[in-house]
mmCIF file as gemmi writes it, N, C-alpha and C atoms, coordinates in Angstrom:
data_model
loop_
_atom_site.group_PDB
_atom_site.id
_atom_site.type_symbol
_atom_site.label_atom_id
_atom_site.label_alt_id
_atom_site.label_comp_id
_atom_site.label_asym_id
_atom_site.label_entity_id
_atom_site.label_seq_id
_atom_site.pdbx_PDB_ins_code
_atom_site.Cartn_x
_atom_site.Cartn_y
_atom_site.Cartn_z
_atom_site.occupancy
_atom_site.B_iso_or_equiv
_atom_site.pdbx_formal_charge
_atom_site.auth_seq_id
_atom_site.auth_asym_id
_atom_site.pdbx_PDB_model_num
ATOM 1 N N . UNK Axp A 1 ? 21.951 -74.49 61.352 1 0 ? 1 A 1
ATOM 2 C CA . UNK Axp A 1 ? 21.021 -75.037 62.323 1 0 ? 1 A 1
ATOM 3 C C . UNK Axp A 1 ? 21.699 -75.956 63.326 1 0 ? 1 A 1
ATOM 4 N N . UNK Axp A 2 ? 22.717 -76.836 62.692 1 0 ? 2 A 1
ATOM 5 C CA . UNK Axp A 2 ? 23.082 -77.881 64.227 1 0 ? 2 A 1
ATOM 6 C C . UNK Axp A 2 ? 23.322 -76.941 64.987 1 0 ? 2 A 1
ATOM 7 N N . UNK Axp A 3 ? 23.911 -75.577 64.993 1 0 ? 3 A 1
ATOM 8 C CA . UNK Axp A 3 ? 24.903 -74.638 66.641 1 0 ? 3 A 1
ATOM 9 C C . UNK Axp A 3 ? 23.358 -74.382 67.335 1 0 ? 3 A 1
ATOM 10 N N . UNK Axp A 4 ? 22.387 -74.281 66.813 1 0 ? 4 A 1
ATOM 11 C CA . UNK Axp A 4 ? 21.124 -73.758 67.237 1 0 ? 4 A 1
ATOM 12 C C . UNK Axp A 4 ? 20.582 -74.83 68.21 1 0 ? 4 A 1
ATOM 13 N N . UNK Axp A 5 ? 20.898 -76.53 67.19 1 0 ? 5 A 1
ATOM 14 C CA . UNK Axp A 5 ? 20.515 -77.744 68.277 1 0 ? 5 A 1
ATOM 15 C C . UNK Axp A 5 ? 21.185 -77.989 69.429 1 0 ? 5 A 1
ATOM 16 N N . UNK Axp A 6 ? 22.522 -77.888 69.206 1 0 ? 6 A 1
ATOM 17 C CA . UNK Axp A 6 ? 23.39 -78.328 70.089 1 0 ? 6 A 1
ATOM 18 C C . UNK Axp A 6 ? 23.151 -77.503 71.684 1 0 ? 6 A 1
ATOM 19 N N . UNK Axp A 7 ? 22.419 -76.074 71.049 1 0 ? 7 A 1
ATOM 20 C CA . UNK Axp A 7 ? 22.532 -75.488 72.336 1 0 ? 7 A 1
ATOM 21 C C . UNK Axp A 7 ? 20.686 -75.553 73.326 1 0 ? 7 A 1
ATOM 22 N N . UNK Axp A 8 ? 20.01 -76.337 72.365 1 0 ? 8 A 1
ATOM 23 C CA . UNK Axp A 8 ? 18.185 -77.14 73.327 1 0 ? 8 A 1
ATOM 24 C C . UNK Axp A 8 ? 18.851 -78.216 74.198 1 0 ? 8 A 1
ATOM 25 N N . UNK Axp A 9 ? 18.314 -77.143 75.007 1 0 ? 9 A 1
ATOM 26 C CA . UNK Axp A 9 ? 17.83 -78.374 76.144 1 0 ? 9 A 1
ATOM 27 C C . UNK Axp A 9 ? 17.665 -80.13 75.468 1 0 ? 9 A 1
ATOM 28 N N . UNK Axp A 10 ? 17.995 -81.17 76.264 1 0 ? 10 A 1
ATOM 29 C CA . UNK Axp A 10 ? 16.821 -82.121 75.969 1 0 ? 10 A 1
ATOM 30 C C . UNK Axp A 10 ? 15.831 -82.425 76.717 1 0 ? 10 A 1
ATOM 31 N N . UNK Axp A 11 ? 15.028 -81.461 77.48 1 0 ? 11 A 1
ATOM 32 C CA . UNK Axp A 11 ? 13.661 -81.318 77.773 1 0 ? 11 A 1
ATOM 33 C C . UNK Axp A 11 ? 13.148 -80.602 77.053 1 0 ? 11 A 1
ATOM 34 N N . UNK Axp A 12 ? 13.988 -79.943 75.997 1 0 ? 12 A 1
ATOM 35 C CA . UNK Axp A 12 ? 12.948 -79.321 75.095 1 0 ? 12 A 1
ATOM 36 C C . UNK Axp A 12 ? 12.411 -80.006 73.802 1 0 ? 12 A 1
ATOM 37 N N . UNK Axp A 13 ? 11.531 -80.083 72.732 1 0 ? 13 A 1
ATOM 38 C CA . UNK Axp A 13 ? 11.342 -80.593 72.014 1 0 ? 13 A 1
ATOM 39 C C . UNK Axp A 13 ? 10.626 -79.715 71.04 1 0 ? 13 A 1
ATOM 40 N N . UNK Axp A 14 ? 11.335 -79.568 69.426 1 0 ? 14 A 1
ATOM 41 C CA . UNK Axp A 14 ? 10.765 -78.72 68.9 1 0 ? 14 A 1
ATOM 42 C C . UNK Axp A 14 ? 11.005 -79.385 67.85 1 0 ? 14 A 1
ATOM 43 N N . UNK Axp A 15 ? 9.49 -79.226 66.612 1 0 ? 15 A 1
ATOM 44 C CA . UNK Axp A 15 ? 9.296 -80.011 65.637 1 0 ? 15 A 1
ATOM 45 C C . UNK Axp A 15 ? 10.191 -79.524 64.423 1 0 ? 15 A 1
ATOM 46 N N . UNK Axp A 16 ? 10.769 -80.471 63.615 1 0 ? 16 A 1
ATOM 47 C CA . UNK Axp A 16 ? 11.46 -80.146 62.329 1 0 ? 16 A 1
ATOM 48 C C . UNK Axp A 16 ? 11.553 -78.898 61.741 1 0 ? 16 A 1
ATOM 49 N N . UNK Axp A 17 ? 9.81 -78.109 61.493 1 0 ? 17 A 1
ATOM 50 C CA . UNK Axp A 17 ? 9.998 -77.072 61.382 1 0 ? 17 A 1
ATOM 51 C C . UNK Axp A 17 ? 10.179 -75.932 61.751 1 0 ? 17 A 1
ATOM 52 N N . UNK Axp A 18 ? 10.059 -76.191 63.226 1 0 ? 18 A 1
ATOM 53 C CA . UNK Axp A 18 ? 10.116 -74.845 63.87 1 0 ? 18 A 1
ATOM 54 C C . UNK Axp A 18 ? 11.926 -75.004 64.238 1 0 ? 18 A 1
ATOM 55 N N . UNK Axp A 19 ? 12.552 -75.954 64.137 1 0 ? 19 A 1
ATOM 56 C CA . UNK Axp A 19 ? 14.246 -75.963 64.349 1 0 ? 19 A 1
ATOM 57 C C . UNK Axp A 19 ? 14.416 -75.499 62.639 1 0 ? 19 A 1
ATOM 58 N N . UNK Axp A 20 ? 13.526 -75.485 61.502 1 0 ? 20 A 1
ATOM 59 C CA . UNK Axp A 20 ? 14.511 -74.679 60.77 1 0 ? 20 A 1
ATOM 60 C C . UNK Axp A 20 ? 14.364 -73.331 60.725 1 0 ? 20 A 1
ATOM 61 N N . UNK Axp A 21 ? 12.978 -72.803 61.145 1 0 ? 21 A 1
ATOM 62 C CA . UNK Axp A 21 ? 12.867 -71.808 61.671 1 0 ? 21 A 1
ATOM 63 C C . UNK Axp A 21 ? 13.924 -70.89 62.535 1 0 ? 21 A 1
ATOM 64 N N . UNK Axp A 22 ? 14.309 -71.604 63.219 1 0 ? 22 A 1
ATOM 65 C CA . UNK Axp A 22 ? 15.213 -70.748 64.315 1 0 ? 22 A 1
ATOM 66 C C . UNK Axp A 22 ? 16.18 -71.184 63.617 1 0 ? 22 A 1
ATOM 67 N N . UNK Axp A 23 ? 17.151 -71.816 62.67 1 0 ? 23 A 1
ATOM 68 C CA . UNK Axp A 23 ? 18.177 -72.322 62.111 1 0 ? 23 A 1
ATOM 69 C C . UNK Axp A 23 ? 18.166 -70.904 61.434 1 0 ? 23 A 1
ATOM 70 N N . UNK Axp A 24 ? 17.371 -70.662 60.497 1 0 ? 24 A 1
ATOM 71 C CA . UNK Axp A 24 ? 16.976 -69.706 59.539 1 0 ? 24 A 1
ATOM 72 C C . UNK Axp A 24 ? 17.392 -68.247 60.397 1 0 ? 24 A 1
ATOM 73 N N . UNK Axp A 25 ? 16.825 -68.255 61.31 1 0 ? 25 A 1
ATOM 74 C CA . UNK Axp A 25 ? 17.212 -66.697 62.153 1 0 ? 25 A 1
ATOM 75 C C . UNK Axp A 25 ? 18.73 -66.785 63.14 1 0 ? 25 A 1
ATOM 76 N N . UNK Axp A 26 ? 18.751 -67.845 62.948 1 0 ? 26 A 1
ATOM 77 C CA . UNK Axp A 26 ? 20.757 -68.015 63.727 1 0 ? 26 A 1
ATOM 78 C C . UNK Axp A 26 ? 21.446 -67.144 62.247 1 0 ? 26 A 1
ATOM 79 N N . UNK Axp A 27 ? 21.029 -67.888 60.981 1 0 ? 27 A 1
ATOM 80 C CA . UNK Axp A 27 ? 21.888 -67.456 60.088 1 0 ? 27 A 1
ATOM 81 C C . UNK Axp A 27 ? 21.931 -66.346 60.035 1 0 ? 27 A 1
ATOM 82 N N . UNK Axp A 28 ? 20.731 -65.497 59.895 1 0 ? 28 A 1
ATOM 83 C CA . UNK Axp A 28 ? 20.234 -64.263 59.38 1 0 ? 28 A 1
ATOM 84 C C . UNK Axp A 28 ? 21.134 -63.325 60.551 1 0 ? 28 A 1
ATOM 85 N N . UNK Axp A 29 ? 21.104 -64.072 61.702 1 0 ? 29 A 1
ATOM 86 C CA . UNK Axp A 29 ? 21.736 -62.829 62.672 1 0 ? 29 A 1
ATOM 87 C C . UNK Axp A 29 ? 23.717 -62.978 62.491 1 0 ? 29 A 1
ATOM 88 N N . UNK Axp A 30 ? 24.079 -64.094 62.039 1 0 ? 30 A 1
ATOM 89 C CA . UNK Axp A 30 ? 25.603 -63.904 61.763 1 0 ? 30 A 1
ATOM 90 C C . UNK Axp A 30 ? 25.596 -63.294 61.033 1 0 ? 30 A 1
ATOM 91 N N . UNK Axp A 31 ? 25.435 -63.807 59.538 1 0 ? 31 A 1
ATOM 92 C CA . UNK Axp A 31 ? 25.323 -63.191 58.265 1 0 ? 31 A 1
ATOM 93 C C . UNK Axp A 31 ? 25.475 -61.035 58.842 1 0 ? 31 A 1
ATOM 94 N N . UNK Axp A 32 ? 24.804 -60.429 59.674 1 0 ? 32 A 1
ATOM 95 C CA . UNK Axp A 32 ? 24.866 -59.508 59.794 1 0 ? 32 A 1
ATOM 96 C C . UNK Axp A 32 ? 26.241 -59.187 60.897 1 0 ? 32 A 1
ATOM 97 N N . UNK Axp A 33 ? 27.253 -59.822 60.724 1 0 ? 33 A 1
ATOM 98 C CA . UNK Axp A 33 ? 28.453 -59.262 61.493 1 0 ? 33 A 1
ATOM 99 C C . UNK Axp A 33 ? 29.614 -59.046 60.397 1 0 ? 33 A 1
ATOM 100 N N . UNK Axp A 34 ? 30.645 -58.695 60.299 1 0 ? 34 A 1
ATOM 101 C CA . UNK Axp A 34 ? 30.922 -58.267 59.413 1 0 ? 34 A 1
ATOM 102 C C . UNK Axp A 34 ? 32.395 -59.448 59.442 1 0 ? 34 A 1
ATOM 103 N N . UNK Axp A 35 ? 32.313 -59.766 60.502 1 0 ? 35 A 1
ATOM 104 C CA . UNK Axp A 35 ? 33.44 -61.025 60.934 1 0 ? 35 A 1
ATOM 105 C C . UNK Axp A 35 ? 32.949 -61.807 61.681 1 0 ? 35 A 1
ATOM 106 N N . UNK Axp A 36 ? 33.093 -63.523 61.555 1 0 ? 36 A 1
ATOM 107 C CA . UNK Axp A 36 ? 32.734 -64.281 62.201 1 0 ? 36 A 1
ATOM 108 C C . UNK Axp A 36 ? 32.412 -63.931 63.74 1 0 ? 36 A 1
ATOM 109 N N . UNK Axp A 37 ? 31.696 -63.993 64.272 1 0 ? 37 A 1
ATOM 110 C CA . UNK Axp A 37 ? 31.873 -63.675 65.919 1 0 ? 37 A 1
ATOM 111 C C . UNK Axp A 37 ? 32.124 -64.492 66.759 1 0 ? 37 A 1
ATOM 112 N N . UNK Axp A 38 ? 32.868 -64.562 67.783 1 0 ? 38 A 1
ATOM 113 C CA . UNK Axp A 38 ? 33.303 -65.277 68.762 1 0 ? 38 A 1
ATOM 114 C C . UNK Axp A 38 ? 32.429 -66.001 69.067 1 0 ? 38 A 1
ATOM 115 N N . UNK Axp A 39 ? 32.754 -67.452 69.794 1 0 ? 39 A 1
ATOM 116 C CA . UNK Axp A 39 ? 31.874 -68.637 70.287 1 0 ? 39 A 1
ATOM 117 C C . UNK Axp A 39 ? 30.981 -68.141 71.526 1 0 ? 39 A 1
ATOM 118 N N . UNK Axp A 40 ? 31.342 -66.969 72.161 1 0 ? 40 A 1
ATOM 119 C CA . UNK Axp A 40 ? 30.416 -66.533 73.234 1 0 ? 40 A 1
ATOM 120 C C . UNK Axp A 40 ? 29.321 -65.685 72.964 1 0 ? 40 A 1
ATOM 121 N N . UNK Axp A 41 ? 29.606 -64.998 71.544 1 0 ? 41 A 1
ATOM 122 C CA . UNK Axp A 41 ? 28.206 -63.957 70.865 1 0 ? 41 A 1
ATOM 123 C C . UNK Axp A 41 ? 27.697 -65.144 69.987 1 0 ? 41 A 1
ATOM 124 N N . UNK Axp A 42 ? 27.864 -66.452 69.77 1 0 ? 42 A 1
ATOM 125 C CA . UNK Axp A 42 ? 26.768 -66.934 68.682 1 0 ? 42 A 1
ATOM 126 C C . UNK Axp A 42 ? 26.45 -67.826 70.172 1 0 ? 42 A 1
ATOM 127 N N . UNK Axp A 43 ? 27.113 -68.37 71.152 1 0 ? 43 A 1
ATOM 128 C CA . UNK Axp A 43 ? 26.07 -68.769 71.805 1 0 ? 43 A 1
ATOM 129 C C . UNK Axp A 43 ? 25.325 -67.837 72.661 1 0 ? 43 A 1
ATOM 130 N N . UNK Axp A 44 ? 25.637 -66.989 72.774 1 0 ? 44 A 1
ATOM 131 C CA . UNK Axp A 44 ? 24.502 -65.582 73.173 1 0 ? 44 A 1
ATOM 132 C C . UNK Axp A 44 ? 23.31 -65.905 72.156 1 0 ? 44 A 1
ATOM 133 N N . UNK Axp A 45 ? 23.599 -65.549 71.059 1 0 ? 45 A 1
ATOM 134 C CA . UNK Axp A 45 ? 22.994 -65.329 70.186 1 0 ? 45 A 1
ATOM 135 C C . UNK Axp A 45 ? 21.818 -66.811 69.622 1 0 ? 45 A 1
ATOM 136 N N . UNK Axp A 46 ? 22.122 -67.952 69.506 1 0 ? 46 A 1
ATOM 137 C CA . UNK Axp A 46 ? 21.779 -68.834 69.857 1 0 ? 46 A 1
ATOM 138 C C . UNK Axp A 46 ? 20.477 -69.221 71.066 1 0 ? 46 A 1
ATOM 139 N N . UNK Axp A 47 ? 21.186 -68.833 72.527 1 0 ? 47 A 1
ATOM 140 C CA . UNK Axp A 47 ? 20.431 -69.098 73.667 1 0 ? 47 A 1
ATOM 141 C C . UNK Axp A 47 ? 19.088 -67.916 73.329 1 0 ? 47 A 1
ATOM 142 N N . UNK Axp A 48 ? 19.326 -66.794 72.822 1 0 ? 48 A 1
ATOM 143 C CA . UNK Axp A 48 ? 18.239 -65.941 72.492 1 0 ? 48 A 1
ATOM 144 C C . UNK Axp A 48 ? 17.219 -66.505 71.726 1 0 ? 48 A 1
ATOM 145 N N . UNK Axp A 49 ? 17.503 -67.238 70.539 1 0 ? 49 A 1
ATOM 146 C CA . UNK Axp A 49 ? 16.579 -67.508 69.622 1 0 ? 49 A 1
ATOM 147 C C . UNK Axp A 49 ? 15.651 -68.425 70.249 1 0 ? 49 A 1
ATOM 148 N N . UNK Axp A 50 ? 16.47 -69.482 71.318 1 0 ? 50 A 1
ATOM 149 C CA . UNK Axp A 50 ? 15.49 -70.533 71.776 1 0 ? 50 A 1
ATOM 150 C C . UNK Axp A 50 ? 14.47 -70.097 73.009 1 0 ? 50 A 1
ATOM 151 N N . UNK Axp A 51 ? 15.044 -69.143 73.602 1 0 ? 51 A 1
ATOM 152 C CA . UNK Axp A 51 ? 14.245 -68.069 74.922 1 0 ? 51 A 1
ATOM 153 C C . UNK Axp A 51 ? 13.283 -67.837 74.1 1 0 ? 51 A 1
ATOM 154 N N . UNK Axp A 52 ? 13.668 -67.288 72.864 1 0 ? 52 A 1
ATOM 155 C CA . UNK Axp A 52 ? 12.644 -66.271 72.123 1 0 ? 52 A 1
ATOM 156 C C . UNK Axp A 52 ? 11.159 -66.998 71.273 1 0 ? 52 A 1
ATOM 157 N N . UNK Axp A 53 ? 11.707 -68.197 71.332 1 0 ? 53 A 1
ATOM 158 C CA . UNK Axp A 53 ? 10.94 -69.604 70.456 1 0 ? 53 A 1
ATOM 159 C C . UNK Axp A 53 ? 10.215 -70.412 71.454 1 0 ? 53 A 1
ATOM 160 N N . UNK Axp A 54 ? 10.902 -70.545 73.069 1 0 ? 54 A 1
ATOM 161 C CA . UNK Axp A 54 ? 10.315 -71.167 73.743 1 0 ? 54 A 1
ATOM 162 C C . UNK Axp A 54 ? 8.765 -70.242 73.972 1 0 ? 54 A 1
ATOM 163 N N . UNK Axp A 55 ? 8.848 -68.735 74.193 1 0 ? 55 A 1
ATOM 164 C CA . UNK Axp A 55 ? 7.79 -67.685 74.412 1 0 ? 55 A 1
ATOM 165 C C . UNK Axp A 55 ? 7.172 -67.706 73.327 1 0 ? 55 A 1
ATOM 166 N N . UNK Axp A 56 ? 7.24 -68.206 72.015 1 0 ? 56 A 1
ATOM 167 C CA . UNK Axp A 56 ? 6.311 -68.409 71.255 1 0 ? 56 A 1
ATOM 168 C C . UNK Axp A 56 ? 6.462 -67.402 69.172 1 0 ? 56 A 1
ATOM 169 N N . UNK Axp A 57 ? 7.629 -66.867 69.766 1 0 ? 57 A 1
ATOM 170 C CA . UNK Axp A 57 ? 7.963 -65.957 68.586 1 0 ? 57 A 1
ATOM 171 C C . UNK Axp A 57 ? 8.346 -67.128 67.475 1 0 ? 57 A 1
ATOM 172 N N . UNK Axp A 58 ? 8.002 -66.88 66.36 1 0 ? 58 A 1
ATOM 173 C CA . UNK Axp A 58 ? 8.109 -68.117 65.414 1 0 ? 58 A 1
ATOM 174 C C . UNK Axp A 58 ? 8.322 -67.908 64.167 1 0 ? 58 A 1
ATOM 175 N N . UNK Axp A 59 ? 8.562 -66.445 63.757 1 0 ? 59 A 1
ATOM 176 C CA . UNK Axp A 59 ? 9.201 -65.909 62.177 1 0 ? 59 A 1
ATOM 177 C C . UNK Axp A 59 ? 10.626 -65.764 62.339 1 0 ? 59 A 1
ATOM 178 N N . UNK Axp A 60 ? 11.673 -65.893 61.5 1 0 ? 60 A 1
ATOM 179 C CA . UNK Axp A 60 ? 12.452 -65.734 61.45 1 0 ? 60 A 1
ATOM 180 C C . UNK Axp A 60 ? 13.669 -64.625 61.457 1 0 ? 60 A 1
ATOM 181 N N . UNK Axp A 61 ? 12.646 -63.738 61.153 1 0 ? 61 A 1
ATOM 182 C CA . UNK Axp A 61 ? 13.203 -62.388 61.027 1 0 ? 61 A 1
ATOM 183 C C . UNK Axp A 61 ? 12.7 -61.822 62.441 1 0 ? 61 A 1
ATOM 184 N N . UNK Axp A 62 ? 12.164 -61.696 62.792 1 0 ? 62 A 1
ATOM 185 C CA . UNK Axp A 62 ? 11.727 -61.183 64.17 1 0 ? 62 A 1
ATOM 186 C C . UNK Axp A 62 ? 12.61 -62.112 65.34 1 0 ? 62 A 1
ATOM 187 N N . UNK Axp A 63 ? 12.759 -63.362 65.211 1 0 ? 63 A 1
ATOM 188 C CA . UNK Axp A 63 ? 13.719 -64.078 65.886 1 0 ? 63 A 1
ATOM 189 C C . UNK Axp A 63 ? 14.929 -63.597 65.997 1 0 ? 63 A 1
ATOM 190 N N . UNK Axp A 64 ? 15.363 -63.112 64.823 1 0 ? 64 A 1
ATOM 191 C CA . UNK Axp A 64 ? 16.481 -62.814 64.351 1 0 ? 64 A 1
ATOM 192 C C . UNK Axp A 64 ? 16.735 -60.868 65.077 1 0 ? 64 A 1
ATOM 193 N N . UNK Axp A 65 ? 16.077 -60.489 64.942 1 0 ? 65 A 1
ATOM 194 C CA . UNK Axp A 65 ? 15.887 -58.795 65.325 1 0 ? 65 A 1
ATOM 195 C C . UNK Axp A 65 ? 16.15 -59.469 66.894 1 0 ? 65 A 1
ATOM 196 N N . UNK Axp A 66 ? 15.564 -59.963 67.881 1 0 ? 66 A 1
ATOM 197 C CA . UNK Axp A 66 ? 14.723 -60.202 68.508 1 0 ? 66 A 1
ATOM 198 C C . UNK Axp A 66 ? 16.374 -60.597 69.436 1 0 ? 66 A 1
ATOM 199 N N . UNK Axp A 67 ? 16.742 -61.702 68.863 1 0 ? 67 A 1
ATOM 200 C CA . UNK Axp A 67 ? 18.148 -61.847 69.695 1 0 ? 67 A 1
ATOM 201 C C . UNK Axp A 67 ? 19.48 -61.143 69.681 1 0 ? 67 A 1
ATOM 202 N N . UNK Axp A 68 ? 19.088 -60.128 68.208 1 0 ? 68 A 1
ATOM 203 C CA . UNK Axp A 68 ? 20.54 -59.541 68.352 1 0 ? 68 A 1
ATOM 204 C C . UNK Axp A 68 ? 19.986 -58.144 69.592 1 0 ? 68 A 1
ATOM 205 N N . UNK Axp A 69 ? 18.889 -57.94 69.607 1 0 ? 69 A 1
ATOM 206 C CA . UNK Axp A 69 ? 18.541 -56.436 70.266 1 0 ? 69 A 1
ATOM 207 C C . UNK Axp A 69 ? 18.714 -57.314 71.598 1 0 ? 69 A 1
ATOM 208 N N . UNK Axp A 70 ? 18.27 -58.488 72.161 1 0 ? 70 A 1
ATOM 209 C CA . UNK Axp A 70 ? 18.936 -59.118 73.508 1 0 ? 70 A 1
ATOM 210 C C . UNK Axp A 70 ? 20.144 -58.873 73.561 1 0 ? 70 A 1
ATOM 211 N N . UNK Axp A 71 ? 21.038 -59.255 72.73 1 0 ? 71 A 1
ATOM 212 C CA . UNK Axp A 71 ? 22.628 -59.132 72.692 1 0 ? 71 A 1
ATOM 213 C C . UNK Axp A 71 ? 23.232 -58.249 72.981 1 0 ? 71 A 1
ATOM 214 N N . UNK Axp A 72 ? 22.338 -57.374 72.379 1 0 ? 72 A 1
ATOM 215 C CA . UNK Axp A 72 ? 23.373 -55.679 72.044 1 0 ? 72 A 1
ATOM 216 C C . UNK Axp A 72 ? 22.722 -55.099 73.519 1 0 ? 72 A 1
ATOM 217 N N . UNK Axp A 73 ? 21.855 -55.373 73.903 1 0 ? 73 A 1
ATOM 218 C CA . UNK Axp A 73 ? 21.372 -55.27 75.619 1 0 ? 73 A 1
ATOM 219 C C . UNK Axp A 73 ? 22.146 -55.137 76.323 1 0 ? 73 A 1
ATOM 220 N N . UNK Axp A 74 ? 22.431 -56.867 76.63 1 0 ? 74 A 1
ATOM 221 C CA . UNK Axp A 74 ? 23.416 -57.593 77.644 1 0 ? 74 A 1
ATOM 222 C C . UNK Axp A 74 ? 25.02 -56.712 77.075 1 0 ? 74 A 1
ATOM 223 N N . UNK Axp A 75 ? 25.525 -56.755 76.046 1 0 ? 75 A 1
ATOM 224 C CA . UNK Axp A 75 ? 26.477 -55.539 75.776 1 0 ? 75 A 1
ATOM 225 C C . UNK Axp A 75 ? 26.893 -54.233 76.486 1 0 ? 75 A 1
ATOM 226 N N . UNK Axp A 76 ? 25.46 -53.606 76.201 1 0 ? 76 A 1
ATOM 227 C CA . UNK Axp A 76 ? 26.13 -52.593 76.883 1 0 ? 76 A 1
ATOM 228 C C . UNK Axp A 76 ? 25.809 -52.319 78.85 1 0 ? 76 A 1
ATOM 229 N N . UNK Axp A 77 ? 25.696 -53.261 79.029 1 0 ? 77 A 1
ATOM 230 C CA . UNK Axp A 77 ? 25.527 -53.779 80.658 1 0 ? 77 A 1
ATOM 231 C C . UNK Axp A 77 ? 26.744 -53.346 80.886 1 0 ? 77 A 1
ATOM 232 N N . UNK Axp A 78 ? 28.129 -54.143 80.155 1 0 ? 78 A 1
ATOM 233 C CA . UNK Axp A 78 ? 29.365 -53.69 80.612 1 0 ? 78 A 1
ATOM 234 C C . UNK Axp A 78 ? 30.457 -53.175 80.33 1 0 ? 78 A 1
């Protein structure tokens, strides 16, 4: 969860539980790489969950689906 804080806004404000919420779906989406991933796919990955939390998505697993299918998006862009 801190890589998840570090990357809110501080105009944003989100209660205890909904930061472990998205803590919970940061993990769930590393956990599925098979090697640590570079500092530019977890803050990809990261900035997704909070896009995805600011719009109101709030399970973890769907957070989690939710930013890697953003990721793998922006991927194959290039």
């Amino acid at each position: 969860m801190p890589y998840i804080v570090h990357h809110i806004s501080r105009s944003l404000a989100f209660d205890p539980e909904l930061l472990s919420v998205m803590g919970d779906a940061y993990d769930r989406s590393l956990q599925l790489f098979t090697r640590r991933p570079s500092e530019a796919v977890r803050h990809a990955i990261a900035s997704q969950i909070i896009v995805m939390t600011e719009r109101g998505l709030r399970d973890p697993v769907r957070l989690c689906r939710a930013s890697l299918a953003a990721f793998c998006h922006l991927e194959n862009e290039f």
